[in-house]
PDB file of N, H, CA, C and O in Angstrom:
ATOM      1  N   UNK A   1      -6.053 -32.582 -11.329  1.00  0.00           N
ATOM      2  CA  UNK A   1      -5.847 -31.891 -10.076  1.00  0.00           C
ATOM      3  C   UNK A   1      -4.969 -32.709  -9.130  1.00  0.00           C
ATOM      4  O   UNK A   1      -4.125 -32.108  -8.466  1.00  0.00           O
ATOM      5  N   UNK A   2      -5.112 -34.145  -9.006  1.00  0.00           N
ATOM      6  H   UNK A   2      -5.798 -34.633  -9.546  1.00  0.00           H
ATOM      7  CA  UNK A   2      -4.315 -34.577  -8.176  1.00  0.00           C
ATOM      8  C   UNK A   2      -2.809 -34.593  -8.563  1.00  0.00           C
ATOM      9  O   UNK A   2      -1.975 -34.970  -7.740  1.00  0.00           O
ATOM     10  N   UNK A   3      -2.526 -34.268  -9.561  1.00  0.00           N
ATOM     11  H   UNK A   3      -3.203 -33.962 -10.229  1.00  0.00           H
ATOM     12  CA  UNK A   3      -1.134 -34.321 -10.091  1.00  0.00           C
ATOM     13  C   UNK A   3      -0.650 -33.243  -9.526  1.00  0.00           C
ATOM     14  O   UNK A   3       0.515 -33.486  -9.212  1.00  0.00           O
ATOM     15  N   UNK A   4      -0.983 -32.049  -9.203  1.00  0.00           N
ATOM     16  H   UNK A   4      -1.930 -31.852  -9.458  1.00  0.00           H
ATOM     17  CA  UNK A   4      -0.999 -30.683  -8.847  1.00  0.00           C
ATOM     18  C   UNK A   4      -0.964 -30.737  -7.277  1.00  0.00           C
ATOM     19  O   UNK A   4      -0.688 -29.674  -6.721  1.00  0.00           O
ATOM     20  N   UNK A   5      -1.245 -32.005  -6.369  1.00  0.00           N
ATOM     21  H   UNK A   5      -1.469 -32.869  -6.820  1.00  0.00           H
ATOM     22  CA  UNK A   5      -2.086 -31.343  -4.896  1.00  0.00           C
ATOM     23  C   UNK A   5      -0.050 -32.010  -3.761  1.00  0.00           C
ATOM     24  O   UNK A   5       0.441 -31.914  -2.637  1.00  0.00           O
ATOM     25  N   UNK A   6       0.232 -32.483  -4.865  1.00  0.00           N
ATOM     26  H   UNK A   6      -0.167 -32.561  -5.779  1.00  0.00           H
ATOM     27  CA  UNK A   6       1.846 -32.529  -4.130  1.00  0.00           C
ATOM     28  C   UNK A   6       2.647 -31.171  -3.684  1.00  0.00           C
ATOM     29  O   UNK A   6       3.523 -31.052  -2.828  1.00  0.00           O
ATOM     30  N   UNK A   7       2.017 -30.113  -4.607  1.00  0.00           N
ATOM     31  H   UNK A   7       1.305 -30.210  -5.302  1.00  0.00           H
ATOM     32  CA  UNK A   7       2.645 -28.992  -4.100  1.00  0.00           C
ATOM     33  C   UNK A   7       2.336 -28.020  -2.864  1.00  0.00           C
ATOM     34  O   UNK A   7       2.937 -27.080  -2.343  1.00  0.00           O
ATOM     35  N   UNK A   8       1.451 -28.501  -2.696  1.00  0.00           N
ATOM     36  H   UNK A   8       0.963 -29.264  -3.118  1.00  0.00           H
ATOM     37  CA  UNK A   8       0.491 -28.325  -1.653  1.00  0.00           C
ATOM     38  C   UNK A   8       1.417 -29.251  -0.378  1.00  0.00           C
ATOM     39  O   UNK A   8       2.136 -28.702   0.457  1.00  0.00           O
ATOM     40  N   UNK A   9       1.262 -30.274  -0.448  1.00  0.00           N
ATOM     41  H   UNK A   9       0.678 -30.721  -1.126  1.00  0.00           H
ATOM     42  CA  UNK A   9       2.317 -31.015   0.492  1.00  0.00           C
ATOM     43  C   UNK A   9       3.401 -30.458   0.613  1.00  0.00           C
ATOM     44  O   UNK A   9       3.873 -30.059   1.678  1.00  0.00           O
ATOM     45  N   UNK A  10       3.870 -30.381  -0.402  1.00  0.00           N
ATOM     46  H   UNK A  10       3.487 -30.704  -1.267  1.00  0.00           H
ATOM     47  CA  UNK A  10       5.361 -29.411  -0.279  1.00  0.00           C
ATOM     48  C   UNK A  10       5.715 -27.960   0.319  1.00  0.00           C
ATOM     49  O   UNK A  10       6.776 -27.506   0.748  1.00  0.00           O
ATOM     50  N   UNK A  11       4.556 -27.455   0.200  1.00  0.00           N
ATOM     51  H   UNK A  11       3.694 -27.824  -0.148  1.00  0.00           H
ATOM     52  CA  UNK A  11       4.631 -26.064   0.533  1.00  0.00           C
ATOM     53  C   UNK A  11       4.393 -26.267   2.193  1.00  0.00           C
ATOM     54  O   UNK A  11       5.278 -25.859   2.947  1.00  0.00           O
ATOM     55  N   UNK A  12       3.172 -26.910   2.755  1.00  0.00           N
ATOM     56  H   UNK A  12       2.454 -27.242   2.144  1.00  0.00           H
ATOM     57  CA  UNK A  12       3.108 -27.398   3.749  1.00  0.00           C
ATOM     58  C   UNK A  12       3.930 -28.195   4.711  1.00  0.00           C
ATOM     59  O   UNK A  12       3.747 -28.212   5.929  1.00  0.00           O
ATOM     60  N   UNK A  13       4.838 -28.844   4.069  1.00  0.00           N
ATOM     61  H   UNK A  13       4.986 -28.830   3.080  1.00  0.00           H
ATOM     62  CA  UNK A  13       6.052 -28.912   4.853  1.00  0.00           C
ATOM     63  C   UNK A  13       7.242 -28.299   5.272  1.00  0.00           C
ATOM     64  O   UNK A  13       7.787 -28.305   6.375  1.00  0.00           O
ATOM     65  N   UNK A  14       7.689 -27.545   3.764  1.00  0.00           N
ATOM     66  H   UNK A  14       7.246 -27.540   2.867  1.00  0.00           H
ATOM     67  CA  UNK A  14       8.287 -26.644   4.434  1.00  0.00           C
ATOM     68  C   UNK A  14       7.785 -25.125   5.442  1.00  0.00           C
ATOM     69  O   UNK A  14       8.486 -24.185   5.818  1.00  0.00           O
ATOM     70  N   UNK A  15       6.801 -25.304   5.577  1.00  0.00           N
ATOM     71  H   UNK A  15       6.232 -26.068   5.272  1.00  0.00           H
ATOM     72  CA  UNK A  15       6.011 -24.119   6.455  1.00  0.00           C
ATOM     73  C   UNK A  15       6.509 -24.801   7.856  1.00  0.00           C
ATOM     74  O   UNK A  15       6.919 -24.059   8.749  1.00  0.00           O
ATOM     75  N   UNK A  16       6.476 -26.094   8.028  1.00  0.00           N
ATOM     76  H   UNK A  16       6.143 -26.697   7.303  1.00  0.00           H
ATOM     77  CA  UNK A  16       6.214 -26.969   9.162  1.00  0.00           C
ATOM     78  C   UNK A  16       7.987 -26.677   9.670  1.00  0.00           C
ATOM     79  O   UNK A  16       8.264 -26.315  10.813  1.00  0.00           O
ATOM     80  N   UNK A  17       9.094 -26.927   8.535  1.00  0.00           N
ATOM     81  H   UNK A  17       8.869 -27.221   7.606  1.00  0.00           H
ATOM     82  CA  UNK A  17      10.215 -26.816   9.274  1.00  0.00           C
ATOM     83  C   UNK A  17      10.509 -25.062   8.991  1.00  0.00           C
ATOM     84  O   UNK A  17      11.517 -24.474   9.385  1.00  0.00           O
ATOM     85  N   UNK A  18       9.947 -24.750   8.611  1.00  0.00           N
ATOM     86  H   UNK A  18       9.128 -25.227   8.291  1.00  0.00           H
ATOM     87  CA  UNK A  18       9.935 -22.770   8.632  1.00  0.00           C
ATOM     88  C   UNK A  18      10.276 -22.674  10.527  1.00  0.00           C
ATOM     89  O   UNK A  18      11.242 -22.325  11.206  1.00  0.00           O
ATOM     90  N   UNK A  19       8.889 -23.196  10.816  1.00  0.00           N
ATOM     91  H   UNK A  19       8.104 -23.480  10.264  1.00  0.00           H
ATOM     92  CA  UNK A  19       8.216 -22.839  11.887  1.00  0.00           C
ATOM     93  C   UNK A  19       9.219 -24.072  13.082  1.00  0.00           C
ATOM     94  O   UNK A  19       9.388 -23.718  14.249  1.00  0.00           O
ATOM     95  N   UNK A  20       9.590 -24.978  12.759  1.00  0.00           N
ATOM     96  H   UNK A  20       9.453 -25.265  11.811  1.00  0.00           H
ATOM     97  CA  UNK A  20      10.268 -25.350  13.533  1.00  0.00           C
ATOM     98  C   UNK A  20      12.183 -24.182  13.846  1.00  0.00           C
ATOM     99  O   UNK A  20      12.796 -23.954  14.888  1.00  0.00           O
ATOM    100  N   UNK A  21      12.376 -23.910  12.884  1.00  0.00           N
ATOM    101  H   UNK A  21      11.877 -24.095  12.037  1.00  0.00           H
ATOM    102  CA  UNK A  21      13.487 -23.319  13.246  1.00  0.00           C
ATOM    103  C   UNK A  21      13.779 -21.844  13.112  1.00  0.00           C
ATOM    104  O   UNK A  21      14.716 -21.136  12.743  1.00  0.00           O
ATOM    105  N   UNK A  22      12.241 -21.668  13.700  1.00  0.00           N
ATOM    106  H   UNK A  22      11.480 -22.244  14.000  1.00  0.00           H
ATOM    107  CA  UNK A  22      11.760 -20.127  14.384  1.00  0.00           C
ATOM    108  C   UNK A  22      12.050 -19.135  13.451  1.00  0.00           C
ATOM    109  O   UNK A  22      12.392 -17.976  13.685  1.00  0.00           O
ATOM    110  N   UNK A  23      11.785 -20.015  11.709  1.00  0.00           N
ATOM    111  H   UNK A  23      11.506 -20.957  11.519  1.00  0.00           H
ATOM    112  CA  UNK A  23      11.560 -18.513  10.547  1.00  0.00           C
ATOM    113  C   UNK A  23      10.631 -18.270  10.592  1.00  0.00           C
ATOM    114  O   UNK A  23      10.045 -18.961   9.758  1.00  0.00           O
ATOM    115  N   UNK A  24       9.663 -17.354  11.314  1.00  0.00           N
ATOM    116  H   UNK A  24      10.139 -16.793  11.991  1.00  0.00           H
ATOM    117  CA  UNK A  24       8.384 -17.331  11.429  1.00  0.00           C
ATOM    118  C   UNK A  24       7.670 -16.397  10.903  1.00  0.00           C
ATOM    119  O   UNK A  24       6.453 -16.568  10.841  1.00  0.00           O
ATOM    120  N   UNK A  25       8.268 -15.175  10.396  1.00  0.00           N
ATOM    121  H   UNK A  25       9.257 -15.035  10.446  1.00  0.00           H
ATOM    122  CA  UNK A  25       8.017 -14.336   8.477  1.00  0.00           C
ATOM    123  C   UNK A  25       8.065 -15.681   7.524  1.00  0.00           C
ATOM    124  O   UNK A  25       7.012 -16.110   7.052  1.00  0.00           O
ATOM    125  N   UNK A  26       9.167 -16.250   7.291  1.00  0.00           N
ATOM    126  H   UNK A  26      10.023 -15.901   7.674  1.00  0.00           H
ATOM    127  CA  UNK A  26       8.978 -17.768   6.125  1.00  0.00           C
ATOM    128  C   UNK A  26       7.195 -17.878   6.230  1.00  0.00           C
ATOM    129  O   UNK A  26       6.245 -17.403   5.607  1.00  0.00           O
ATOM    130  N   UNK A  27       7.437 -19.007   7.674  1.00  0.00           N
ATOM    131  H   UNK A  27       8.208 -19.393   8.180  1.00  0.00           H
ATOM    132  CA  UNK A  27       6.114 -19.688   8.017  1.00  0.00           C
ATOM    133  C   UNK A  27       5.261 -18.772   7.520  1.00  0.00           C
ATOM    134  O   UNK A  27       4.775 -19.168   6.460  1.00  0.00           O
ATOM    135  N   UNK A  28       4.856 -17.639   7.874  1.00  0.00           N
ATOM    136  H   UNK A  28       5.250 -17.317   8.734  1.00  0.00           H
ATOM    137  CA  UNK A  28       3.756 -16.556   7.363  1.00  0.00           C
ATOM    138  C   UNK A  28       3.642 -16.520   6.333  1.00  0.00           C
ATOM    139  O   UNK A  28       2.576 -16.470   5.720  1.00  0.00           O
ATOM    140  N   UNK A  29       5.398 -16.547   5.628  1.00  0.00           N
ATOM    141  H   UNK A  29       6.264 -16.587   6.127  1.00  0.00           H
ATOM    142  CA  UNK A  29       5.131 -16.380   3.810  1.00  0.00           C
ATOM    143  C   UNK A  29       4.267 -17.514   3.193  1.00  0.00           C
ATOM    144  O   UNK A  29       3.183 -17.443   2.613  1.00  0.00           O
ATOM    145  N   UNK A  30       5.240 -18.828   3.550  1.00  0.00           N
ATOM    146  H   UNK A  30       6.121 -18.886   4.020  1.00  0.00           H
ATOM    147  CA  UNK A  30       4.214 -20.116   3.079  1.00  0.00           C
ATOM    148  C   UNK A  30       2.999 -20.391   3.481  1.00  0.00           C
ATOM    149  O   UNK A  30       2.348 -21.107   2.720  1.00  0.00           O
ATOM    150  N   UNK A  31       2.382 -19.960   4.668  1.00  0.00           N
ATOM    151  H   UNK A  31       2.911 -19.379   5.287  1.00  0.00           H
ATOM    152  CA  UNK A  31       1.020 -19.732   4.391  1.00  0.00           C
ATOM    153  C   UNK A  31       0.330 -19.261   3.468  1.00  0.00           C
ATOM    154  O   UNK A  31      -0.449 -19.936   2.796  1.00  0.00           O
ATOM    155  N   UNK A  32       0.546 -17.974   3.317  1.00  0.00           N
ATOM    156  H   UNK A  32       1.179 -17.425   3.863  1.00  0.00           H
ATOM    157  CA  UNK A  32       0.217 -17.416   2.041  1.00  0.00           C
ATOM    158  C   UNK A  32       0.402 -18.076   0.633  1.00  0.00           C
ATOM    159  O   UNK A  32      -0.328 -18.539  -0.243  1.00  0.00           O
ATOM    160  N   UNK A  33       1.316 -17.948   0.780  1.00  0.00           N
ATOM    161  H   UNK A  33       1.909 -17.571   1.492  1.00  0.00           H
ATOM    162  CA  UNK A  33       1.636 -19.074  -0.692  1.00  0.00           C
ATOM    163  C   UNK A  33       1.343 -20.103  -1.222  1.00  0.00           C
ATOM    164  O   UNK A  33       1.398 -20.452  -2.401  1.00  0.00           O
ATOM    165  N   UNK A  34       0.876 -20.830   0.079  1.00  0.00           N
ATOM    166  H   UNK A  34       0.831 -20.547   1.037  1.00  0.00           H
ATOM    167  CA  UNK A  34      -0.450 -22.305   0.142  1.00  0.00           C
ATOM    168  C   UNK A  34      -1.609 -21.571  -0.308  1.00  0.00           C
ATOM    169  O   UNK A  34      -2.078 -21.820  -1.419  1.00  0.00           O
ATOM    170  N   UNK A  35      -2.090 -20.744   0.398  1.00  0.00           N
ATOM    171  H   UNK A  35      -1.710 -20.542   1.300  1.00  0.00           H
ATOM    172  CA  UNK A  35      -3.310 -20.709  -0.314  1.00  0.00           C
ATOM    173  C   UNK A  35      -3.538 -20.046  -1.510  1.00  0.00           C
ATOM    174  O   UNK A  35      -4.615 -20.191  -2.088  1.00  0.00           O
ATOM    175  N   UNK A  36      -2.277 -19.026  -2.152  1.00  0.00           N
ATOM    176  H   UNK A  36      -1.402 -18.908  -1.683  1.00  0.00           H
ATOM    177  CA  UNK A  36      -2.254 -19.380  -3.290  1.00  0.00           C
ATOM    178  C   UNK A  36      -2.289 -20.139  -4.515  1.00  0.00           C
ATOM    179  O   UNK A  36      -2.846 -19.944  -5.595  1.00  0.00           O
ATOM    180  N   UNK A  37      -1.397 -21.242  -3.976  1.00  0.00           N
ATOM    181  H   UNK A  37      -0.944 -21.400  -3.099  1.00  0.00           H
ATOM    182  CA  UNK A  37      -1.417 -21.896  -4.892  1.00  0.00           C
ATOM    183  C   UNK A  37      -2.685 -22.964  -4.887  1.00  0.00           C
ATOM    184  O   UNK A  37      -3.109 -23.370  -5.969  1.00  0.00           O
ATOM    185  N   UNK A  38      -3.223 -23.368  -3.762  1.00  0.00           N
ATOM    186  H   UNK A  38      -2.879 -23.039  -2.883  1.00  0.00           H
ATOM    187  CA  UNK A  38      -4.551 -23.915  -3.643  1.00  0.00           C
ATOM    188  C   UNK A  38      -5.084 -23.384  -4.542  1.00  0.00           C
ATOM    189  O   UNK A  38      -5.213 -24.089  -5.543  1.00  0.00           O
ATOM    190  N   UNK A  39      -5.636 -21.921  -4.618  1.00  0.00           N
ATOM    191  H   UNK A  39      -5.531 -21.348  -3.805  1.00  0.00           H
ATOM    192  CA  UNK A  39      -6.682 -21.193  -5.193  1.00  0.00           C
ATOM    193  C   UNK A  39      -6.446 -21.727  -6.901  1.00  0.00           C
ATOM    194  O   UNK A  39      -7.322 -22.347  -7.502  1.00  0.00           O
ATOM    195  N   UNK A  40      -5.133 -21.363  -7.507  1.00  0.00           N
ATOM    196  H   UNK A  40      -4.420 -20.859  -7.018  1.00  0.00           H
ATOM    197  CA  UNK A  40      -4.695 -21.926  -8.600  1.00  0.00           C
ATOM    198  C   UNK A  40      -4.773 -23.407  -8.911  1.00  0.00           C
ATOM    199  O   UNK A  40      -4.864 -23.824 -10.066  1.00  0.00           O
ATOM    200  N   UNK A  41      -4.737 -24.167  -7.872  1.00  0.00           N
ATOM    201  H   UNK A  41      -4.664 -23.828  -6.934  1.00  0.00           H
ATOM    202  CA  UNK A  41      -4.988 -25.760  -8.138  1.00  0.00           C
ATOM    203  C   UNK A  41      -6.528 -25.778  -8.414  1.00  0.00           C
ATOM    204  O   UNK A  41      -6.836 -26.573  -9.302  1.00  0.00           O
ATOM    205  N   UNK A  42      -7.557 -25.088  -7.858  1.00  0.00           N
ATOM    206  H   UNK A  42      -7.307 -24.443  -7.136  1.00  0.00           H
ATOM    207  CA  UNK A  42      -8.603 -24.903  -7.940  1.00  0.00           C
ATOM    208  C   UNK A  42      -9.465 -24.212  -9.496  1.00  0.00           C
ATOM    209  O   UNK A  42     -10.488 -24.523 -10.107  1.00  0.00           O
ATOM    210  N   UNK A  43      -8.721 -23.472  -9.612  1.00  0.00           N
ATOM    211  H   UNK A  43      -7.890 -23.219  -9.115  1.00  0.00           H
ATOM    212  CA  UNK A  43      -8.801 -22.348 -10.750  1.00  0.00           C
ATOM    213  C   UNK A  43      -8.448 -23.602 -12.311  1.00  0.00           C
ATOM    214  O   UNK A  43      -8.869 -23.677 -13.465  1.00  0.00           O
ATOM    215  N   UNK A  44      -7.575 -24.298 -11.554  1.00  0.00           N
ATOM    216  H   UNK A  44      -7.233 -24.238 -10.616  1.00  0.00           H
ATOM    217  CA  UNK A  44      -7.335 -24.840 -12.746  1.00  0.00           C
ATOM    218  C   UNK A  44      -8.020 -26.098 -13.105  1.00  0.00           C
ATOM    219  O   UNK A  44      -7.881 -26.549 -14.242  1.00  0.00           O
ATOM    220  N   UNK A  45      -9.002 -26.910 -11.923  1.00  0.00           N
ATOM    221  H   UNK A  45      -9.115 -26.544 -10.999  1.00  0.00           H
ATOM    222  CA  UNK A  45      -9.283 -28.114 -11.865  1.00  0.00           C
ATOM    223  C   UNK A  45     -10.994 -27.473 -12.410  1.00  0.00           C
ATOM    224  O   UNK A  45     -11.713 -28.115 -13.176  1.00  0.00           O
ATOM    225  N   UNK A  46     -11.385 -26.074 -11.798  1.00  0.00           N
ATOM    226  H   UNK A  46     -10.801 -25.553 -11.177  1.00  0.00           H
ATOM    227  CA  UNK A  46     -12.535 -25.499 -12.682  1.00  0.00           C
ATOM    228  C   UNK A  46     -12.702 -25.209 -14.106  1.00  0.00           C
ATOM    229  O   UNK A  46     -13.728 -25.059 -14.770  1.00  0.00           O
ATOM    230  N   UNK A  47     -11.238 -25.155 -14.486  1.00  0.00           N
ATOM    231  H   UNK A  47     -10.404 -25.276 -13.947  1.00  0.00           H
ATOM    232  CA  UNK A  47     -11.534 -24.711 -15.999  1.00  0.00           C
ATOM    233  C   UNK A  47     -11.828 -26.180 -16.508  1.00  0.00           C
ATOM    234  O   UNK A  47     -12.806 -26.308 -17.244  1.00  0.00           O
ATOM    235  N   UNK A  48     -11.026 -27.388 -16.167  1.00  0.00           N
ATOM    236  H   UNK A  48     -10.231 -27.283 -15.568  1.00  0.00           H
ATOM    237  CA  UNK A  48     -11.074 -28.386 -16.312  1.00  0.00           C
ATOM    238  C   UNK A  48     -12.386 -29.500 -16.109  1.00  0.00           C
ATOM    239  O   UNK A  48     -12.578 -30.583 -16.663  1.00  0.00           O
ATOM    240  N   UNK A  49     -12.860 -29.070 -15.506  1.00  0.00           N
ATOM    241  H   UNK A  49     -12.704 -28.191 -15.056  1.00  0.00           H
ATOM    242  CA  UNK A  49     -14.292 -29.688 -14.802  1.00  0.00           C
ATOM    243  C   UNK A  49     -15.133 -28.906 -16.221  1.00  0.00           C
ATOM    244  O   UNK A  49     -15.804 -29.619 -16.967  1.00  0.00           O
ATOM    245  N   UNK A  50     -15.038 -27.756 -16.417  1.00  0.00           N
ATOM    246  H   UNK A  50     -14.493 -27.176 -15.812  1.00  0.00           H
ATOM    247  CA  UNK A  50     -16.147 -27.063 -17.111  1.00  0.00           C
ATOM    248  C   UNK A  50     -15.869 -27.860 -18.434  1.00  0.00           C
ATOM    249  O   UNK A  50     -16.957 -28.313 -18.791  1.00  0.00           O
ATOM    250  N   UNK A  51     -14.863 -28.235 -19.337  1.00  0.00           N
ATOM    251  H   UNK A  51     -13.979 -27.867 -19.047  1.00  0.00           H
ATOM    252  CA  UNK A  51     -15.340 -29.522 -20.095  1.00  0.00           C
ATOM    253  C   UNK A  51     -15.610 -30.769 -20.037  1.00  0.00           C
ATOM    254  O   UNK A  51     -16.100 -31.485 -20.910  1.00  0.00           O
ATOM    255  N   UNK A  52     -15.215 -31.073 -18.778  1.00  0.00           N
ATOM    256  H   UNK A  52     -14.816 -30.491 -18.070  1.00  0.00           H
ATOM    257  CA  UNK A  52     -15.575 -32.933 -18.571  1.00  0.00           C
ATOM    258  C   UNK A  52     -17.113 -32.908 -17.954  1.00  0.00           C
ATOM    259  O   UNK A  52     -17.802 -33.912 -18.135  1.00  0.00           O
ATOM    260  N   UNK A  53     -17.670 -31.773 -17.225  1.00  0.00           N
ATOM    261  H   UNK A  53     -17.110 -30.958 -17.079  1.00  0.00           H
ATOM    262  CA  UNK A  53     -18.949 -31.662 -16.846  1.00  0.00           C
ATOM    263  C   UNK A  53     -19.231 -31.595 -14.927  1.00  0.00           C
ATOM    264  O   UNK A  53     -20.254 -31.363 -14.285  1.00  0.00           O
ATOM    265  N   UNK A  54     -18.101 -31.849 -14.578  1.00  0.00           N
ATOM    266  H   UNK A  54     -17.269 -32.038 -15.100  1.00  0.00           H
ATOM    267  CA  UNK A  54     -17.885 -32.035 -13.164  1.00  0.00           C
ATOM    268  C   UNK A  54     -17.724 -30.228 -12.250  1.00  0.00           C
ATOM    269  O   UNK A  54     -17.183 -29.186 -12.618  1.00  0.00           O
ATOM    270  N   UNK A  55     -18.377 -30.545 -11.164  1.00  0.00           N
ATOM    271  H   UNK A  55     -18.816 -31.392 -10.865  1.00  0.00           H
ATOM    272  CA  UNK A  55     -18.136 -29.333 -10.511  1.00  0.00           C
ATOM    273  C   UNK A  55     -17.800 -29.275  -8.983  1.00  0.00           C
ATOM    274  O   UNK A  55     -17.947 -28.171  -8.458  1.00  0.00           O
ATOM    275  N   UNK A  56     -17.438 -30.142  -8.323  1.00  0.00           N
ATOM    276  H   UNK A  56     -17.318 -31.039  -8.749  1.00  0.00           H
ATOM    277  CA  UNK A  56     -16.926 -30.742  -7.027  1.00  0.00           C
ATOM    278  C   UNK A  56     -15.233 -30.319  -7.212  1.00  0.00           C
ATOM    279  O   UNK A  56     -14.401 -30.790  -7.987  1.00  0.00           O
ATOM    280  N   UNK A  57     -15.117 -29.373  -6.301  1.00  0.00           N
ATOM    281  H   UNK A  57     -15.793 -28.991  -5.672  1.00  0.00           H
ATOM    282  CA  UNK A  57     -13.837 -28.871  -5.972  1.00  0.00           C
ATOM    283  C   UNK A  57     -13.788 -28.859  -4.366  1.00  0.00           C
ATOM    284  O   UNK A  57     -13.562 -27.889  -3.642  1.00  0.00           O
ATOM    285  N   UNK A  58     -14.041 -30.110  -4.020  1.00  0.00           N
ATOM    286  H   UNK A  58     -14.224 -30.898  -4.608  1.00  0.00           H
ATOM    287  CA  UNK A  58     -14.124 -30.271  -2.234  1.00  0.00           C
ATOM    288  C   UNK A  58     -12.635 -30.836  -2.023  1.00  0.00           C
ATOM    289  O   UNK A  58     -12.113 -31.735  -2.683  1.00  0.00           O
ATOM    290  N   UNK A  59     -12.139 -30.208  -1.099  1.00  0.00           N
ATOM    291  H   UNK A  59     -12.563 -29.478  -0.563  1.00  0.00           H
ATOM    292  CA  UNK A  59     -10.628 -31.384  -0.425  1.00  0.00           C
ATOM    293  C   UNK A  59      -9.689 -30.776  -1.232  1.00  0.00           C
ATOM    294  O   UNK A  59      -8.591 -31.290  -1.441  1.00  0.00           O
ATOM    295  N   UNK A  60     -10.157 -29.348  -1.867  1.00  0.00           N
ATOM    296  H   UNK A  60     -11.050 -28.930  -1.697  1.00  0.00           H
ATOM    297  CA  UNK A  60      -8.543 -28.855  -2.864  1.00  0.00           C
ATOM    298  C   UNK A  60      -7.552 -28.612  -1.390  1.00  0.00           C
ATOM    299  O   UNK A  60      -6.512 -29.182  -1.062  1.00  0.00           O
ATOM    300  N   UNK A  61      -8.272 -27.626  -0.744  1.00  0.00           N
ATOM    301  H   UNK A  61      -9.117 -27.162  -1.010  1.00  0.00           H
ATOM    302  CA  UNK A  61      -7.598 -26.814   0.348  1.00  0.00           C
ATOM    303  C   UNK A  61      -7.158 -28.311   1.646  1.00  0.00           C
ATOM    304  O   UNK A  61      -7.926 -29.200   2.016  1.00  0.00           O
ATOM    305  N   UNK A  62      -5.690 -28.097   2.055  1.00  0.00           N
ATOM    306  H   UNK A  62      -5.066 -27.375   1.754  1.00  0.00           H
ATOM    307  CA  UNK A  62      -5.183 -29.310   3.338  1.00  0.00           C
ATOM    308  C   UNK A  62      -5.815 -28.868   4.677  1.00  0.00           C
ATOM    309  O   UNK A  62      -5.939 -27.690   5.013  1.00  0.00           O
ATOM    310  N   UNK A  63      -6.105 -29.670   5.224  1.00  0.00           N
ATOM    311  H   UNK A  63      -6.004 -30.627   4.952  1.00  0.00           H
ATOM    312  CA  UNK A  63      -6.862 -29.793   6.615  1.00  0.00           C
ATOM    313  C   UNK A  63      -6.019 -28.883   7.434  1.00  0.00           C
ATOM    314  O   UNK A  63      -6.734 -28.201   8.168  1.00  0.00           O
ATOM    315  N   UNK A  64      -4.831 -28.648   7.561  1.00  0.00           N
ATOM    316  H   UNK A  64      -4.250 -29.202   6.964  1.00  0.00           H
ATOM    317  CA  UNK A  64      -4.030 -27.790   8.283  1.00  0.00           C
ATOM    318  C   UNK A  64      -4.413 -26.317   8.027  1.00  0.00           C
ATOM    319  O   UNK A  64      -4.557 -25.415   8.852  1.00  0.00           O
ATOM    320  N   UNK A  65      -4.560 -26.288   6.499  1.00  0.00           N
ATOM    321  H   UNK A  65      -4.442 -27.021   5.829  1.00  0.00           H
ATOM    322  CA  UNK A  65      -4.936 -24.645   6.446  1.00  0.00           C
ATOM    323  C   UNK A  65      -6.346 -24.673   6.843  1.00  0.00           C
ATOM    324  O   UNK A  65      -6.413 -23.735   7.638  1.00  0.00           O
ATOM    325  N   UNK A  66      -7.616 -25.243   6.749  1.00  0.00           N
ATOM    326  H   UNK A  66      -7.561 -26.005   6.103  1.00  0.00           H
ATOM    327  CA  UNK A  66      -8.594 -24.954   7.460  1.00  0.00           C
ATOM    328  C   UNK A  66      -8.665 -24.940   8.328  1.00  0.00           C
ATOM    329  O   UNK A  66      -9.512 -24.155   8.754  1.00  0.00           O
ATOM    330  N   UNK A  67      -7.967 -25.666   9.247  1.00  0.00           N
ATOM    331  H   UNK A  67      -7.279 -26.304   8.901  1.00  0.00           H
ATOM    332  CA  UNK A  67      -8.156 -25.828  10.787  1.00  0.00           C
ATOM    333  C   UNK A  67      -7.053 -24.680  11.432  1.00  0.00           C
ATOM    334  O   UNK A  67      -7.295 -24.308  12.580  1.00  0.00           O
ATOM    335  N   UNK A  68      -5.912 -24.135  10.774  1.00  0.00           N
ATOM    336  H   UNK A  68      -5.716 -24.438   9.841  1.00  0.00           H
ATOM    337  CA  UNK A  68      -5.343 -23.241  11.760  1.00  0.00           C
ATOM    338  C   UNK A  68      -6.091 -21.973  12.061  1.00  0.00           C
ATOM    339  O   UNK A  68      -7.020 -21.482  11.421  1.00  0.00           O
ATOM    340  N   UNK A  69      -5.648 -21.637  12.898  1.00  0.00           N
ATOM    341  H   UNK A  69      -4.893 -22.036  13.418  1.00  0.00           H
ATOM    342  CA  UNK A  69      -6.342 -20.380  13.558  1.00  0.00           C
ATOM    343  C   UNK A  69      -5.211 -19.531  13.548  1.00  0.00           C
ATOM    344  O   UNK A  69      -4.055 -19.420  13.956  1.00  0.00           O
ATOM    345  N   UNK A  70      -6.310 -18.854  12.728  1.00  0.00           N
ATOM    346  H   UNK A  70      -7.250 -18.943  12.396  1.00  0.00           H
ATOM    347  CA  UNK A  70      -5.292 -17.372  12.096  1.00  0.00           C
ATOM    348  C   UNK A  70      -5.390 -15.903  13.073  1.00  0.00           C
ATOM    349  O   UNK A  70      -6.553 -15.502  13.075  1.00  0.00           O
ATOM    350  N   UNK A  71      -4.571 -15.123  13.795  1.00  0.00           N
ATOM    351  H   UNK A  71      -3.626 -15.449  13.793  1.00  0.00           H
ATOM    352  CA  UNK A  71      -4.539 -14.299  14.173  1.00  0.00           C
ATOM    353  C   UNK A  71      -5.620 -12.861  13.734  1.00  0.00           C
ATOM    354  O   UNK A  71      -5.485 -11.786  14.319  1.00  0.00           O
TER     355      UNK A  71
END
């Protein structure tokens, strides 16, 4: 999973200069698209957990998407 959580950074930054140069459909898109792909970083670190025995999928999702306040 951590090999996977860079895209997450990535997506999250460009949301950050979306929103700085007032593409603000973008910004909306990459929101979405973060937590897509979260869900999939997740999806995939569960299939993965279910053979190593592990089930802690805490800290997939970035502090920015929990903490914004969504309309």
């Amino acid at each position: 999973m951590l090999s996977q959580e860079w895209m997450l950074d990535l997506i999250t930054d460009l949301r950050g200069v979306a929103e700085k140069q007032a593409m603000f459909q973008l910004a909306e898109q990459l929101d979405d698209t973060l937590l897509i792909a979260a869900r999939e970083i997740r999806q995939t670190a569960a299939c993965q957990d279910v053979t190593s025995g592990e089930d802690d999928l805490a800290g997939v999702f970035p502090r920015t998407v929990a903490e914004r306040d969504r309309p």
